[in-house]
N, C-alpha and C positions, 0 to 999 in steps of 0.2 A: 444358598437356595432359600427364599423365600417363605416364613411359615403360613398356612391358612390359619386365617383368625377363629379362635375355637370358639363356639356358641358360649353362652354366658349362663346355660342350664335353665331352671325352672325358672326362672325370672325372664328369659331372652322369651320361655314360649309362652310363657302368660303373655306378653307384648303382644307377640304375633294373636295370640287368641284374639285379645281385645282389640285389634287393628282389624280384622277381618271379618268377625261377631258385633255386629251394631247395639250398644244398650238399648236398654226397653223406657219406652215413657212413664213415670210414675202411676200415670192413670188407668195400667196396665196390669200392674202388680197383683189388685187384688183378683182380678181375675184368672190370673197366671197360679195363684197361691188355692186358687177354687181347684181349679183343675186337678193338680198336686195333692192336692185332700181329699178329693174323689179317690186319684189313685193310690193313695198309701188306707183309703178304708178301705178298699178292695184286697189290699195283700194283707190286712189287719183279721178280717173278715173269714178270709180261706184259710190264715194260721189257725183264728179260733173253731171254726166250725169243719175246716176241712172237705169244705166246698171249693166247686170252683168258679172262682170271679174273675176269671182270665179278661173277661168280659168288660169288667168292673176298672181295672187297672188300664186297660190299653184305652176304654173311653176317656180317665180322667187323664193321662199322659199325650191321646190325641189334641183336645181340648185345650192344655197348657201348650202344648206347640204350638197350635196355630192362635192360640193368642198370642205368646209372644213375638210369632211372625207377623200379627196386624198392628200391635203396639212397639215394633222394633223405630229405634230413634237415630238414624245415621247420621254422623257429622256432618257438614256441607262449607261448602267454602264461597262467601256471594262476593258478586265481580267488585271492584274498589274505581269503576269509572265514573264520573257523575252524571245525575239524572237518573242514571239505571232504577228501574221497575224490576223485579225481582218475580216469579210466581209463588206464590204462598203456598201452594202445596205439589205434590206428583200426581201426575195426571195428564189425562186427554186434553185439550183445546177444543170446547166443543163447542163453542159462539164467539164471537164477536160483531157485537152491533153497539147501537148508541140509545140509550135510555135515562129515564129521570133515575135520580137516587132513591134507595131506599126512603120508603114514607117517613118513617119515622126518627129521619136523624131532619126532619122538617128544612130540607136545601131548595124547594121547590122543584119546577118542571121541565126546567130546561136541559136534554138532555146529556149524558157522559157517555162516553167511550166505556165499552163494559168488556174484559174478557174473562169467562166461564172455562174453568176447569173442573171436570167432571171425574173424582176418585173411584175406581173399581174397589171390591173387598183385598184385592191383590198389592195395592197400593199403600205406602207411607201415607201415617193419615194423619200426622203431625203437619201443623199447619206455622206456617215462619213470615216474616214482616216483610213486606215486598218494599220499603222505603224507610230510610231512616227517619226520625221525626216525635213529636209529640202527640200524644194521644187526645183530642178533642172530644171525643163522645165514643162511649161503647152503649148500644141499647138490641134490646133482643126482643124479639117479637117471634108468638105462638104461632102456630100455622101447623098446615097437613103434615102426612109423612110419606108422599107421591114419590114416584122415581125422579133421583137426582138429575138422572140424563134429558130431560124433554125440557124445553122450553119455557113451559109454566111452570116449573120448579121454582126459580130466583123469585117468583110473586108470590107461590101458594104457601110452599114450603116455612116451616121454623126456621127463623135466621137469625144469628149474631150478627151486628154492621158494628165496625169499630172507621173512625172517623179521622186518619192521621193528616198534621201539618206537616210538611217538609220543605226544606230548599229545592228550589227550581231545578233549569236546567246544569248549573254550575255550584251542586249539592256543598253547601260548608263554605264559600267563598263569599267575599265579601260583596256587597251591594247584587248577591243574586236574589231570583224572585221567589215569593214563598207559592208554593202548590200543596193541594190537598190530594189526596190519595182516602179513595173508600176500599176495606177488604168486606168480603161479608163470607161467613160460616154459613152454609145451606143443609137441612139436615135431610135424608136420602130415606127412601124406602124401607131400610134397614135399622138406618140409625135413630134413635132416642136419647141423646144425650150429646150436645155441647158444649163445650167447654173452653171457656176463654179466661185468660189471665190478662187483660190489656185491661187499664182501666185509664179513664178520664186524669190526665197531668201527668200520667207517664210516657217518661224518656226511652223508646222503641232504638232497635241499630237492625238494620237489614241482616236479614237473613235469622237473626234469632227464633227460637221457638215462641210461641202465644196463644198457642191453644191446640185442640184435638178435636176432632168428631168421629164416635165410636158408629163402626160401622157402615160404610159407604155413605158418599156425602160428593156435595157439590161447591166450588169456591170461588166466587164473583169478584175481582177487581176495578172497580171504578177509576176512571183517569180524565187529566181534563183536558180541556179541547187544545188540541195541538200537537199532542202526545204524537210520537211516532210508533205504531205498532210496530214490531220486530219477529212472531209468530204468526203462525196461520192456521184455520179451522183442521186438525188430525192429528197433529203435532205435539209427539210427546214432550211433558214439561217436567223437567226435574226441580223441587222446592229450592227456593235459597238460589239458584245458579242459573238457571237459565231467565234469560233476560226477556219480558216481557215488551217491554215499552220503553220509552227515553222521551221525558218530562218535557215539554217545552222551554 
């Protein structure tokens, strides 16, 4: 008779922890570590004084949870087909139409393929390289801090634009054509701070992480004409894996 395989003890369930618990984004920590200090001055507080900060502890233990839950950073795994367009963050589909590029990566006026994915607070807000490629230009420009969800957002709003080269339709293969790929960071009525690690002559691989926007946020992918959309305006997008578009 057959034996069952016995577990492997506190190492098999550390595994399992870490398999099903998503790490947190570095950009996360110190806010998580805020929280944590709220709540251990609260129980520091009521030892010495012998009051009570019941109060005091469950706000700075709420506060680290739900930071950790907006700065949570799940693995992802992005398709290995060529061409594929990747969505750079999780989120809604809440536009697509065809527009000039950002001003200031200076492409002029002739319109791109734009699709807009709009993050809830509820949302992964790690933002991942929808194309493999080199980095061209990353420039950021000031603007409001309007709702992410409407329309004038992608104009008014503070934005990150990082500017990638990649292989066409037949990504990595020989004599295929090179395309450009625009992402841009939109920063949302909540949010105050973006964050981007891309910079000009770096080597990007789809689907890796490249930056964050704390706190609701909006994220624009520029494509260029020929592109086949693959989504549609409601449509949930999962970063890194669901396929936006397929490059010319």
């Amino acid at each position: 008779m057959a034996r069952r395989p016995r577990p492997e003890g506190p190492q098999h369930l550390l595994e399992l922890v870490r398999s099903t618990v998503p790490p947190i984004h570095p950009a996360g920590r110190p806010f998580i570590s805020t929280g944590l200090a709220v709540a251990s001055a609260g129980a520091l507080c009521q030892a010495a004084t012998g009051r009570n900060f019941r109060w005091l502890r469950r706000g700075g233990l709420l506060a680290a949870g739900a930071c950790a839950g907006f700065f949570r950073h799940p693995p992802r795994v992005p398709p290995t087909r060529p061409g594929a367009v990747v969505a750079p963050a999780d989120g809604v589909i809440c536009a697509i139409d065809s527009v000039a590029p950002p001003a200031e990566l200076s492409m002029g006026e002739v319109p791109w393929l734009r699709i807009s994915i709009f993050l809830s607070l509820l949302d992964v807000h790690v933002q991942r390289v929808p194309v493999s490629g080199e980095v061209i230009a990353v420039q950021h420009r000031p603007g409001r801090f309007g709702s992410a969800d409407r329309p004038e957002a992608s104009a008014a709003n503070e934005r990150t634009s990082v500017r990638i080269r990649t292989p066409g339709g037949a990504q990595g293969t020989e004599g295929s054509e090179v395309s450009e790929v625009i992402v841009v960071q939109i920063a949302g009525l909540l949010a105050r701070r973006i964050v981007c690690d891309a910079h000009a002559g770096d080597k990007l691989v789809i689907g890796d992480t490249y930056g964050l926007i704390r706190f609701g946020s909006r994220l624009d992918t520029y494509l260029p004409e020929g592109s086949r959309v693959l989504v549609t305006p409601g449509q949930r997008a999962v970063g890194a894996e669901t396929v936006l578009a397929e490059l010319p």
